[in-house]
Each structure stands twice: as C-alpha cells, then as structure tokens.
C-alpha positions as CSV (number, residue, x, y, z in Angstrom):
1,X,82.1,16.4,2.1
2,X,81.1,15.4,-1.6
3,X,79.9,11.9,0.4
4,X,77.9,14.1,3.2
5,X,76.0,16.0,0.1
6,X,75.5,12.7,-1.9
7,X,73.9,11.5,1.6
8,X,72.0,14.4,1.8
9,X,70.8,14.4,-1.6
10,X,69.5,10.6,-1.2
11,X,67.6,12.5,1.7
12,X,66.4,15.1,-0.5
13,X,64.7,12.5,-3.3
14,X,63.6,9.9,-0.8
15,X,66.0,7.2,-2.1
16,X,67.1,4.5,1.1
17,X,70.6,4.4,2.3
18,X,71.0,7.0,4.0
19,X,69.2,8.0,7.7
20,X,65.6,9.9,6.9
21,X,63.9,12.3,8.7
22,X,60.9,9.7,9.1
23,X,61.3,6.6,11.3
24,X,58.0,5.4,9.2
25,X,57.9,3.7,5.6
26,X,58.7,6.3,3.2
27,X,55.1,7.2,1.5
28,X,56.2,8.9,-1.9
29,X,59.3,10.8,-2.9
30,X,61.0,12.7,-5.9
31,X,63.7,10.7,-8.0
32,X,66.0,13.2,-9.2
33,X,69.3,11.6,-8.5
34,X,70.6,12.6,-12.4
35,X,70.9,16.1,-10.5
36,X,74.3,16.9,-10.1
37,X,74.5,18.5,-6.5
38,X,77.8,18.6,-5.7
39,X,78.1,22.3,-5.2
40,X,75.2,22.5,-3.0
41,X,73.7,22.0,0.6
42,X,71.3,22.3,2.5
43,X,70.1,25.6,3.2
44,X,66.8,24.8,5.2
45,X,64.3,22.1,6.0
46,X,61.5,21.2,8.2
47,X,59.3,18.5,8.5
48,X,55.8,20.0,8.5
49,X,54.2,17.2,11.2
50,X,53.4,13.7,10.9
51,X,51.5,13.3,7.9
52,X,51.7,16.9,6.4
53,X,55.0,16.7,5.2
54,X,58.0,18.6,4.0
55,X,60.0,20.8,2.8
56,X,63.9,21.1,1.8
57,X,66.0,23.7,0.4
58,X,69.5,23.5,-1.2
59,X,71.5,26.6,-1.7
60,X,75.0,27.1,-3.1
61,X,77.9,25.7,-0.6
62,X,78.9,29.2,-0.4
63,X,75.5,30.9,0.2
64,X,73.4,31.2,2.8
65,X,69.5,30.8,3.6
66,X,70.1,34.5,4.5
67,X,71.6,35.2,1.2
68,X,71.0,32.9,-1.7
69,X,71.6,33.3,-5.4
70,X,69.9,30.2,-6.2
71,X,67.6,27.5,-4.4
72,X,66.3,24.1,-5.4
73,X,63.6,23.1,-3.2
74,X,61.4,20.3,-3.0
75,X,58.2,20.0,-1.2
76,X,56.1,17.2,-0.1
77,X,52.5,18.3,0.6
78,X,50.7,15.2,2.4
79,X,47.6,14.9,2.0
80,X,46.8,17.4,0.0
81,X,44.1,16.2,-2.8
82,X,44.2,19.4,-4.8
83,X,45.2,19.0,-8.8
84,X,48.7,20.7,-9.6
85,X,46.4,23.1,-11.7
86,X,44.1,23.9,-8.6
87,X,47.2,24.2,-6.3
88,X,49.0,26.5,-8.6
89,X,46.1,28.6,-9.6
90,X,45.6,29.3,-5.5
91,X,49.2,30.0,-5.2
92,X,49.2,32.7,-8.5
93,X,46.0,34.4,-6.2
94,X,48.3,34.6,-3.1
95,X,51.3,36.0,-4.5
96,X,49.5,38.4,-6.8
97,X,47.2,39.3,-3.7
98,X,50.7,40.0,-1.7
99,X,52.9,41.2,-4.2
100,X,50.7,42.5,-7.7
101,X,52.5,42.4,-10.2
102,X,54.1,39.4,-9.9
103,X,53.8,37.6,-13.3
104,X,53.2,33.5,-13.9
105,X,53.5,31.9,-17.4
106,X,52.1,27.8,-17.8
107,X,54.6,26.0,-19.6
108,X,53.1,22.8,-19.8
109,X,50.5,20.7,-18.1
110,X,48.6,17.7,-17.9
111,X,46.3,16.1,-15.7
112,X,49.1,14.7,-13.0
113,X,51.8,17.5,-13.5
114,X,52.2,21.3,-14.2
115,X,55.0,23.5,-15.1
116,X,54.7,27.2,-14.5
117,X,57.7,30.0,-14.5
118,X,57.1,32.5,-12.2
119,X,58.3,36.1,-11.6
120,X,58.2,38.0,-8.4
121,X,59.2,41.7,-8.0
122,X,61.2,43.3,-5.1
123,X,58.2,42.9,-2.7
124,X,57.3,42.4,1.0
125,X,61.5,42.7,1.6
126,X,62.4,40.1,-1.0
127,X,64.5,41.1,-3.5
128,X,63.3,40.3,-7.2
129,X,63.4,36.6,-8.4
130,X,62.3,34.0,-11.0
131,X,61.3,30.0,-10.5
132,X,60.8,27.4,-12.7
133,X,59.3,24.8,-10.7
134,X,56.9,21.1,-11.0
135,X,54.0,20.6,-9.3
136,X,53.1,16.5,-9.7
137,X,49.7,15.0,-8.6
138,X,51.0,11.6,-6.3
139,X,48.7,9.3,-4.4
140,X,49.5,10.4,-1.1
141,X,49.7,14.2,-1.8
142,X,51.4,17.1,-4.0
143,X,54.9,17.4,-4.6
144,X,56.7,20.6,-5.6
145,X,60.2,20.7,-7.1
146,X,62.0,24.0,-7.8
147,X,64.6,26.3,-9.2
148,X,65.2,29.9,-8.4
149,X,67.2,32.5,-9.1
150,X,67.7,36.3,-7.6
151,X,66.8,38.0,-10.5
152,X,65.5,36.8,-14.1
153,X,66.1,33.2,-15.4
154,X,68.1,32.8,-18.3
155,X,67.0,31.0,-21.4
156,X,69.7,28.9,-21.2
157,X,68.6,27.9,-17.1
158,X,64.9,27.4,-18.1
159,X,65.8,24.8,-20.4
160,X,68.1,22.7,-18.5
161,X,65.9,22.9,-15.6
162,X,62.5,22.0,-17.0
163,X,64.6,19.4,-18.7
164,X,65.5,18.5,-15.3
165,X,62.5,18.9,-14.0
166,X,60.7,16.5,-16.7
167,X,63.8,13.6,-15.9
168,X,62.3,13.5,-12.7
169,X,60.2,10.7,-10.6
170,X,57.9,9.7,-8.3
171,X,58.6,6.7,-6.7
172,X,56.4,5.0,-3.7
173,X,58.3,2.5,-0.8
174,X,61.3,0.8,-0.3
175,X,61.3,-0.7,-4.1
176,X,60.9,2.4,-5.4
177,X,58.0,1.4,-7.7
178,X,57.6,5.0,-10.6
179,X,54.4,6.2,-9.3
180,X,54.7,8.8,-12.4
C-alpha cells in the first residue's frame, strides 16, 4: 500500500517513475516530495482537458471525498497567464460573492508566488473550513497547492504547512530543471 501512495504521490508532484495521467512530455509540475503522505490517498482528480490541466486531491486513508477532515490539493491551471495576485484577488470576489463573510488574510507575496489563508463559513452546504494554500506563477500556467481543514487551522498547522508550502518546487521536463 505505502508503495501504491508513494506511486501516487510521484503522480501528484509530477516526478517520472511512475505511469501519468498524460501520455505527452510533462510541461511543469510541483516538487513536494519532502511531504510525508503516508497516511493519505487520493480522494479525487480530474484532468481538466488537454492543455487546461488538473486537479488532485488527497484526503486522509480513512476519509472520504464525501467526508474529509483534511485535503491537500494541488492544481495545475494551463495556460492561464494571470499573476497569483490577480488569480487570488478573482477568487476572494467569488467566494465572498457566494458566501459573504468569508474572510482572506495575504501572508506573503512576491511577484511569482502568493500565500493567502482563507476562511469560509458554513455556506452553500459546506460545513465551515480554513486553507492555507500557494498560488506560483510558472511558464506554462498557475499552480495551486493546498491545505484544509473542517473547521479553523491551528497555529501550529499554519506553520508547518506554509513551511511546507515554501519547501516546495517547480520543476519543468523530464530533468526536472527548478523553474522556481
């Protein structure tokens, strides 16, 4: 099992050795393999279309996509030519549009990355939660990387996960090469 989840993991961050969803030349990934996801699957994932991208979600081995306590998700958006302030500051306008009261906090940014916390209330049937997630700028698109929690993040789970989060890398190809 622990070799299935390292397998998928490798899937997860874009790393070779493992069958892809893609039968093309990987364009950019995430590099988080100093994420220890041995409690965890895969909860969901879908591949968006041929260059739009992706999207994949690991829960607790004994949760469900139904019923999480905690997701890390990673998103590919190809193509998309936005900043990670521009992208983030449209997807604060949507949630707070949906759900009002919702509450975002900027941690950190820079021109090629941004880290926000965000709060959403018990809203359109969701029951309340809390992410701490990265938005990087990469040359073929945005990537997204996230933690969440049902409920409120601890101080203690902010920390290790922006520290996480900030470990991180974008890589490009088959070598690998750090994009950022």
């Amino acid at each position: 099992m622990l070799k299935k989840m390292l397998c998928v993991f490798t899937i997860f961050v874009g790393l070779s050795g493992c069958a892809t969803l893609y039968q093309q030349e990987p364009l950019e990934a995430i590099v988080a393999s100093h994420i220890d996801i041995s409690n965890w699957k895969v909860g969901y994932q879908k591949q968006f279309g041929v260059g739009k991208g992706y999207i994949r979600e690991f829960i607790p081995i004994n949760d469900s996509i139904g019923q999480w306590s905690k997701m890390l998700s990673i998103e590919f958006l190809e193509g998309n030519k936005s900043t990670p302030q521009e992208f983030t500051d449209q997807f604060m306008a949507q949630r707070k549009s949906q759900c009002p009261s919702t509450e975002f906090k900027i941690l950190e940014s820079d021109t090629d990355n941004i880290y926000y916390q965000a709060n959403f209330p018990e809203c359109m049937g969701h029951l309340k939660q809390s992410e701490l997630t990265r938005v990087i700028r990469g040359n073929d698109g945005l990537h997204r990387i996230s933690y969440s929690t049902k409920g409120d993040l601890t101080e203690a789970d902010t920390t290790k996960w922006l520290n996480e989060f900030k470990q991180a890398r974008l890589v490009k190809g088959r070598e690998k090469a750090i994009v950022r």
